[in-house]
py3Dmol code that shows the C-alpha trace and the ligand (Angstrom):
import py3Dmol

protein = """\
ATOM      1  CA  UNK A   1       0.000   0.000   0.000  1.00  0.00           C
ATOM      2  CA  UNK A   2       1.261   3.563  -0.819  1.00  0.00           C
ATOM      3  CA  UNK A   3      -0.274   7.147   0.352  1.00  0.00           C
ATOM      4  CA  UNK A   4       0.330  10.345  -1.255  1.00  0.00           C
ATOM      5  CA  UNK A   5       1.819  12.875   0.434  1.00  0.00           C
ATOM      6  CA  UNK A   6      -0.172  15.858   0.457  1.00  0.00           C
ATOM      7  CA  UNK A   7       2.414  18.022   0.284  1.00  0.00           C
ATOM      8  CA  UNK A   8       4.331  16.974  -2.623  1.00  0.00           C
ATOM      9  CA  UNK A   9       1.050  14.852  -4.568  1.00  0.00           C
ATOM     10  CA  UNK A  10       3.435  12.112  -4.519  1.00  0.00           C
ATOM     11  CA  UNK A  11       3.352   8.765  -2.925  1.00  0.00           C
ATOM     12  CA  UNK A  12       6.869   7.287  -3.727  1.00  0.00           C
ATOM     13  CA  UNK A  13       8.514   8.182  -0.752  1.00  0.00           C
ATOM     14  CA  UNK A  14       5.599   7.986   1.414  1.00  0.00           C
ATOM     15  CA  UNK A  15       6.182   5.116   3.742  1.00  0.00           C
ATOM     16  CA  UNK A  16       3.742   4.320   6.871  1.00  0.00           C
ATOM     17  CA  UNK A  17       5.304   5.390  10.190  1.00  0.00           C
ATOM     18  CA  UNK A  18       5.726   2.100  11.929  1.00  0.00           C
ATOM     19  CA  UNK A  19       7.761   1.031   8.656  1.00  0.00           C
ATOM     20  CA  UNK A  20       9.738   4.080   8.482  1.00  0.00           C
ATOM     21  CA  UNK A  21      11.481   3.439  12.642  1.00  0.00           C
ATOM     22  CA  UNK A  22      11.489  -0.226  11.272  1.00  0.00           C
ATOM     23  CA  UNK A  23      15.977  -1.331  12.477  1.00  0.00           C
ATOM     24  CA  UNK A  24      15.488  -2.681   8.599  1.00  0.00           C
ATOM     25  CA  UNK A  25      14.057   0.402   6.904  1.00  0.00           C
ATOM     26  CA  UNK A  26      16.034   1.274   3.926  1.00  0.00           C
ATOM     27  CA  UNK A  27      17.139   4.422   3.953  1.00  0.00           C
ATOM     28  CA  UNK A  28      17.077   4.306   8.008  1.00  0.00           C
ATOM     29  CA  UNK A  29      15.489   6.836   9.610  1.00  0.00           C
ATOM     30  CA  UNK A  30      17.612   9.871  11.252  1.00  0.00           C
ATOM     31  CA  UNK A  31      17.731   9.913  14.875  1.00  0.00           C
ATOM     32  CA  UNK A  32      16.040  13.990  14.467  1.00  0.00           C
ATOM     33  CA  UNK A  33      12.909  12.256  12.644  1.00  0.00           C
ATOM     34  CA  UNK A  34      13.050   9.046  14.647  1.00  0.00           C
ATOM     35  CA  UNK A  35      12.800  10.871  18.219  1.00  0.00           C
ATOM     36  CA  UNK A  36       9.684  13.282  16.579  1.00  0.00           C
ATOM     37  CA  UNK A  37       8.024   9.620  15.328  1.00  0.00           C
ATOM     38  CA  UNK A  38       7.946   7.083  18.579  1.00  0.00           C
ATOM     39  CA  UNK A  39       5.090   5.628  19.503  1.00  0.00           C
ATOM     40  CA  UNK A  40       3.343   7.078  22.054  1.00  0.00           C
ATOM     41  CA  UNK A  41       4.939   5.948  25.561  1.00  0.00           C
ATOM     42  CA  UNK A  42       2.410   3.242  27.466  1.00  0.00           C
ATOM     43  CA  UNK A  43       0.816   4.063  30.931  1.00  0.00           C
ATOM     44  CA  UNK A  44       2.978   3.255  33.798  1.00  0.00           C
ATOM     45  CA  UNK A  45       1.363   1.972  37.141  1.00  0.00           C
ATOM     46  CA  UNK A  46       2.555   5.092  39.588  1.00  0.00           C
ATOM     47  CA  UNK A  47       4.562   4.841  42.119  1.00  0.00           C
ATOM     48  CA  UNK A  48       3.412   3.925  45.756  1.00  0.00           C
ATOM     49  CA  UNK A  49       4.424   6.733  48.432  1.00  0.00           C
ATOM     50  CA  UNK A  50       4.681   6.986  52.509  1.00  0.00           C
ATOM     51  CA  UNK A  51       2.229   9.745  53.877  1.00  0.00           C
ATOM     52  CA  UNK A  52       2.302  12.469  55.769  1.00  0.00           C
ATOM     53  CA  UNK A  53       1.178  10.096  59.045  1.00  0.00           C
ATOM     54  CA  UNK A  54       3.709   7.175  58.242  1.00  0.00           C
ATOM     55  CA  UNK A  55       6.541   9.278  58.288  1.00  0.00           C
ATOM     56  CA  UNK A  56       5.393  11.148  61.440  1.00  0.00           C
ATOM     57  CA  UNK A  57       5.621   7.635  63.242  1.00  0.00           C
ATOM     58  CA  UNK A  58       8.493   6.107  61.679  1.00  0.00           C
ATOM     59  CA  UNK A  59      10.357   9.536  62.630  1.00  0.00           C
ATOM     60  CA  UNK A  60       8.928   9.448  66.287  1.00  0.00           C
ATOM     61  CA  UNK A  61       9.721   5.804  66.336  1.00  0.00           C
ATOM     62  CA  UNK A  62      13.265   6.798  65.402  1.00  0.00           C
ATOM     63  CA  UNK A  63      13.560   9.748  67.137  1.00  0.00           C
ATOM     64  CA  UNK A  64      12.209   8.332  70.928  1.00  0.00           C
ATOM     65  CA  UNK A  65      14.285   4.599  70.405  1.00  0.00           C
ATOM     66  CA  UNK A  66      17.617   6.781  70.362  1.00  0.00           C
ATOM     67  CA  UNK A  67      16.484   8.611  73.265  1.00  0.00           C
ATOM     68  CA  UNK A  68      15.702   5.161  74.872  1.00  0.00           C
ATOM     69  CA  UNK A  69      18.826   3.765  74.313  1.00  0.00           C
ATOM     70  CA  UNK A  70      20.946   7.084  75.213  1.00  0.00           C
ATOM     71  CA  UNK A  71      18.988   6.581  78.734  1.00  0.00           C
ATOM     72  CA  UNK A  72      20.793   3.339  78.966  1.00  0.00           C
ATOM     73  CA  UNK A  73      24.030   5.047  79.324  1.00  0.00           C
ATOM     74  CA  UNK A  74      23.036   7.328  81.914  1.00  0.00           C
ATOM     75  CA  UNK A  75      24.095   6.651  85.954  1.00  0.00           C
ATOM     76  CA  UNK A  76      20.966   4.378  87.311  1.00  0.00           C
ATOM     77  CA  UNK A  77      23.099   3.452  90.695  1.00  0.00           C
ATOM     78  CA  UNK A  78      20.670   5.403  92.523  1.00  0.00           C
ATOM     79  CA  UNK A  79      17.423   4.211  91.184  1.00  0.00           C
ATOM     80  CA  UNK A  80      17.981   0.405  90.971  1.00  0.00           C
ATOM     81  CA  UNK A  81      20.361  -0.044  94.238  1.00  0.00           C
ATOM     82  CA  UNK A  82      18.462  -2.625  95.845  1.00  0.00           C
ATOM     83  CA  UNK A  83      16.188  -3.103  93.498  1.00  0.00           C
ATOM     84  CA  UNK A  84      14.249  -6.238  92.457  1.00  0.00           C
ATOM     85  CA  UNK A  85      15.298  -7.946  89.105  1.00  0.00           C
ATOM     86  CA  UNK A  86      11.708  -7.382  87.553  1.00  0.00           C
ATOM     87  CA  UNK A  87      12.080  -3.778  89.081  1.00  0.00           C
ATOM     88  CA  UNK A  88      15.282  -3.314  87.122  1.00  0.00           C
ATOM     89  CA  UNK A  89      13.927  -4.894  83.777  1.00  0.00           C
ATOM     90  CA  UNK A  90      11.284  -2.505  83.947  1.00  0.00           C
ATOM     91  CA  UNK A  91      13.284   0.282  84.564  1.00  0.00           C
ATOM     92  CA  UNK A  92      15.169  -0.714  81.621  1.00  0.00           C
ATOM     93  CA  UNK A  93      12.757  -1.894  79.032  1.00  0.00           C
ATOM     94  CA  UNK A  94      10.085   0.820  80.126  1.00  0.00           C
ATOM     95  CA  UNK A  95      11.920   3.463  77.427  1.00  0.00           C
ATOM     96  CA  UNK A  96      11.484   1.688  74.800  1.00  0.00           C
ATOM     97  CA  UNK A  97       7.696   0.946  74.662  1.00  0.00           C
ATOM     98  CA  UNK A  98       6.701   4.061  74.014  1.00  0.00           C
ATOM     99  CA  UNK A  99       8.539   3.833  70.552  1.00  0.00           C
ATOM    100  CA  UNK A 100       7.591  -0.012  70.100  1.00  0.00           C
ATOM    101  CA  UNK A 101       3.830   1.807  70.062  1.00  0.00           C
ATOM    102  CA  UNK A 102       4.656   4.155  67.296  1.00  0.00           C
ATOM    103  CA  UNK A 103       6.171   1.787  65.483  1.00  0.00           C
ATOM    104  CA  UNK A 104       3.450  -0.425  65.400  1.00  0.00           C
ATOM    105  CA  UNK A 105       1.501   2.761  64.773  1.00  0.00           C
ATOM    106  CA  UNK A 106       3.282   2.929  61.491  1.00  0.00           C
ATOM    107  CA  UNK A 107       2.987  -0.248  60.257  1.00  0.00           C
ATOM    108  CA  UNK A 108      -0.245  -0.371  60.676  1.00  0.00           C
ATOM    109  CA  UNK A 109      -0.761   3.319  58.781  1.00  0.00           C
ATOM    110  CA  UNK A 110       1.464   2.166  56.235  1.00  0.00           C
ATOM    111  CA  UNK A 111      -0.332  -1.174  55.248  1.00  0.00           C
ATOM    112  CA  UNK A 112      -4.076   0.576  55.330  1.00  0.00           C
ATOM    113  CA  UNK A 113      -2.357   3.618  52.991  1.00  0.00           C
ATOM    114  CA  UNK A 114      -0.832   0.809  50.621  1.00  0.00           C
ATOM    115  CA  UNK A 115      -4.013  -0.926  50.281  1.00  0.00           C
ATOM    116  CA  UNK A 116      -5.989   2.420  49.262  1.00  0.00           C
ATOM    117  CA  UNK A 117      -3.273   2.963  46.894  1.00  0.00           C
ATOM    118  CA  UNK A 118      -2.637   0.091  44.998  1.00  0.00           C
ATOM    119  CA  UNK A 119      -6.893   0.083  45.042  1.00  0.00           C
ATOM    120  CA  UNK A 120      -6.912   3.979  43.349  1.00  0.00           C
ATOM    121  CA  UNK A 121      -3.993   2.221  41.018  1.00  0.00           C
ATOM    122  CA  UNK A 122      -6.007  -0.801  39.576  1.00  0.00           C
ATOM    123  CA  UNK A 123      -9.050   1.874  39.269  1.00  0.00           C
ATOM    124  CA  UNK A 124      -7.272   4.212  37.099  1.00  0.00           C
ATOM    125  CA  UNK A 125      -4.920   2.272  35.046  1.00  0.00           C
ATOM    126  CA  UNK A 126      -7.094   0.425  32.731  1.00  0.00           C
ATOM    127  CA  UNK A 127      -8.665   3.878  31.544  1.00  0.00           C
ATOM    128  CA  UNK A 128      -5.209   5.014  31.130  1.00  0.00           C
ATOM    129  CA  UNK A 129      -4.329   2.019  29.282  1.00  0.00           C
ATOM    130  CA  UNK A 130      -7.209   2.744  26.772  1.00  0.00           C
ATOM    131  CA  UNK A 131      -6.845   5.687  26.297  1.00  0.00           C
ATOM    132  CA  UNK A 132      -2.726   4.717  25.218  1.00  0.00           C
ATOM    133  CA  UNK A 133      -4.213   2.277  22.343  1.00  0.00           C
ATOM    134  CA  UNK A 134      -6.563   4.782  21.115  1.00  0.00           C
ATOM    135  CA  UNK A 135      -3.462   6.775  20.837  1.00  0.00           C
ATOM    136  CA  UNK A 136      -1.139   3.503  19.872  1.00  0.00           C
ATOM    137  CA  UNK A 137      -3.987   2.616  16.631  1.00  0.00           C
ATOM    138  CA  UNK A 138      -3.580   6.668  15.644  1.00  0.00           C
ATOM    139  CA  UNK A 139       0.494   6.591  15.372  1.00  0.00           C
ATOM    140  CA  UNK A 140       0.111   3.451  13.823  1.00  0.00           C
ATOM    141  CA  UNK A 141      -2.399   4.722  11.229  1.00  0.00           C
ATOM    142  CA  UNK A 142       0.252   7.937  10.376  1.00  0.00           C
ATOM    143  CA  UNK A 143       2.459   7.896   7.189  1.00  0.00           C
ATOM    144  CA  UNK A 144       5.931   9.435   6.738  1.00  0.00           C
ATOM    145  CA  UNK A 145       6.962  11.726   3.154  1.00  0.00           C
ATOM    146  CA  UNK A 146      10.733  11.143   3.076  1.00  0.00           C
ATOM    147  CA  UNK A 147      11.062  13.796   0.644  1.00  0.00           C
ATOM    148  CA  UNK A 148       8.939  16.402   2.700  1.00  0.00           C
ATOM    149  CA  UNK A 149       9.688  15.777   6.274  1.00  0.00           C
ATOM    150  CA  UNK A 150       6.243  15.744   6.921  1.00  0.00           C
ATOM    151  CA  UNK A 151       4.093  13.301   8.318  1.00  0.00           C
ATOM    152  CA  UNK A 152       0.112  12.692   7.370  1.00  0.00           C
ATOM    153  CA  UNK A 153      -3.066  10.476   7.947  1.00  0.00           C
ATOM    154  CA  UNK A 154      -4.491   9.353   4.761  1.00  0.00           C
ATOM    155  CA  UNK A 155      -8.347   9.718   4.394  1.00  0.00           C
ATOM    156  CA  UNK A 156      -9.779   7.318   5.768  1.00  0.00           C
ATOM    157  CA  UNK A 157      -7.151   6.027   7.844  1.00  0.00           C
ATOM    158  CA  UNK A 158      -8.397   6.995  11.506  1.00  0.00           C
ATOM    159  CA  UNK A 159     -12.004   6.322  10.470  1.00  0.00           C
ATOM    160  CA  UNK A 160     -14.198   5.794   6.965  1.00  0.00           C
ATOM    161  CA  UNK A 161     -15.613   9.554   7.066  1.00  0.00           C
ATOM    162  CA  UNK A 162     -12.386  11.246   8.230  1.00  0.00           C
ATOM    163  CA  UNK A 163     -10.705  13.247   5.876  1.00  0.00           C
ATOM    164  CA  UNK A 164      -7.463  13.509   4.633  1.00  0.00           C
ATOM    165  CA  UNK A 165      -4.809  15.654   7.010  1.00  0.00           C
ATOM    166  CA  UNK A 166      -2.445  18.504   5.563  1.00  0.00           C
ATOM    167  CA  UNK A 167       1.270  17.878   6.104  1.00  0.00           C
ATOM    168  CA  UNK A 168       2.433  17.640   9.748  1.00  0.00           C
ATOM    169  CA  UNK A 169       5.671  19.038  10.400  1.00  0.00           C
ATOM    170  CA  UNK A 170       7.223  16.136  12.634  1.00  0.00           C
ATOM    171  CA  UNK A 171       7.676  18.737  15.432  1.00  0.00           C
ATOM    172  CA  UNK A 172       4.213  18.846  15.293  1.00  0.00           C
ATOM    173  CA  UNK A 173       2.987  15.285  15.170  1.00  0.00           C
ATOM    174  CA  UNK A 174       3.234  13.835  18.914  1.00  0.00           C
ATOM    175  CA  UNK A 175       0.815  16.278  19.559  1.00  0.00           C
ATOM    176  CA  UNK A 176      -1.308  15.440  16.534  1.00  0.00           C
ATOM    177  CA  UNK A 177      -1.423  11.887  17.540  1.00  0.00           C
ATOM    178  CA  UNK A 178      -3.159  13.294  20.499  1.00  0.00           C
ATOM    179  CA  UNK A 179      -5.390  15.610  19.410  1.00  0.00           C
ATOM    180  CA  UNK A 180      -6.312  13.496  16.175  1.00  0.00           C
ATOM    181  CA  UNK A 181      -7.406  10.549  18.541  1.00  0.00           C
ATOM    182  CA  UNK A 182      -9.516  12.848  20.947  1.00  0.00           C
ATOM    183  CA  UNK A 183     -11.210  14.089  17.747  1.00  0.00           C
ATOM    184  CA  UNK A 184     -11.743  11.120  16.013  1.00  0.00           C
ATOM    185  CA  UNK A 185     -13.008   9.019  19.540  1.00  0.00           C
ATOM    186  CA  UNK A 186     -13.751  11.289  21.759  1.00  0.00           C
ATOM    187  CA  UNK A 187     -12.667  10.077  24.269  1.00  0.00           C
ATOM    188  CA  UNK A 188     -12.594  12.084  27.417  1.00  0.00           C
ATOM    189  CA  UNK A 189      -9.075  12.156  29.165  1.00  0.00           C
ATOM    190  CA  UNK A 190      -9.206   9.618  32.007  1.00  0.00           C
ATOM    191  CA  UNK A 191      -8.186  10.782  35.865  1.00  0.00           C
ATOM    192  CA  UNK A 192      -4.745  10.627  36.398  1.00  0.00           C
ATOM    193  CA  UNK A 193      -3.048   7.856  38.523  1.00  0.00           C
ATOM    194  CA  UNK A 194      -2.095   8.907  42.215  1.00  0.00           C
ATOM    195  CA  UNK A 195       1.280   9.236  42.678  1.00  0.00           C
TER     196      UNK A 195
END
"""
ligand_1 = """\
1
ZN
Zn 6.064 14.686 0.192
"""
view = py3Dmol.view(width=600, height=400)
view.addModel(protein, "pdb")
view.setStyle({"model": 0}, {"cartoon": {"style": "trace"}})
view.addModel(ligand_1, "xyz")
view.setStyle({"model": 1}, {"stick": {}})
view.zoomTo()
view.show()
């Protein structure tokens, strides 16, 4: 299949987009046209993130365990002379269970936060991901003039009643690919992932 270019009326150096970033194409593609012509990048599940409260109690945790085990080093002769062995592990171990508290704190924050997150992740990604082969089937349907530099949707391509484009300057066409594929489906833009 060939396309004429519309901005030379000539379809001998038109070749379709997919075929022209092809490692065989013949000439090969320079890397100025190539980077202008990828394929639209897929959706990429977002990244999971500590909050605000996590890191409060993994700090406090921090925080109150060095104080706990500075305390150790301190002069206790007075306090546990005499004392009874329970009296003294007490005395000891009492420190730290004020940080063993925020740290379960924190775990606990972190695994309900995770959950929610990887749940608002699974919600959003499959929009995202149709929305990327809406945009995938609209670079695939684009064709490249050599001789012009410019790239083009034959009519027809994107849809039976869509007409033919003018010349795209390659600069240009990532943003066609976008625009041309909310036109032509309509699509609205789905929410964005959280990050
Ligand atoms: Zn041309």
């Amino acid at each position: 299949m060939s396309a004429t270019c519309p901005q030379c009326s000539a379809p001998d150096q038109s070749v379709a987009v997919p075929h022209a970033l092809a490692p065989t194409a013949q000439p090969p593609l320079d890397e100025a046209a190539r980077a202008q012509l990828v394929p639209p990048p897929a959706p990429q599940p977002g990244r999971l993130r500590l909050n605000g409260g996590t890191i409060t109690f993994y700090a406090l945790t921090g925080v109150l365990t060095l104080l706990a085990v500075l305390s150790l080093f301190g002069n206790h002769d007075a306090d546990l002379d005499g004392a009874e062995p329970a009296y003294v592990a007490g005395y000891l171990i009492g420190p730290f269970l004020f940080p063993l508290l925020f740290l379960l704190i924190a775990v606990v924050l972190h695994a309900v936060s995770r959950k929610g997150q990887h749940r608002r992740l699974a919600e959003t990604l499959p929009a995202q991901q149709a929305l990327w082969q809406r945009h995938h089937f609209v670079w695939q349907s684009a064709w490249l003039c050599r001789r012009c530099r410019v790239a083009f949707f034959p009519a027809a391509a994107l849809r039976p009643d869509v007409a033919a484009s003018p010349p795209i300057p390659l600069d240009q066409f990532p943003l066609w690919v976008v625009t041309a594929s909310d036109r032509t489906y309509g699509f609205p833009t789905p929410p964005v992932a959280p990050n």
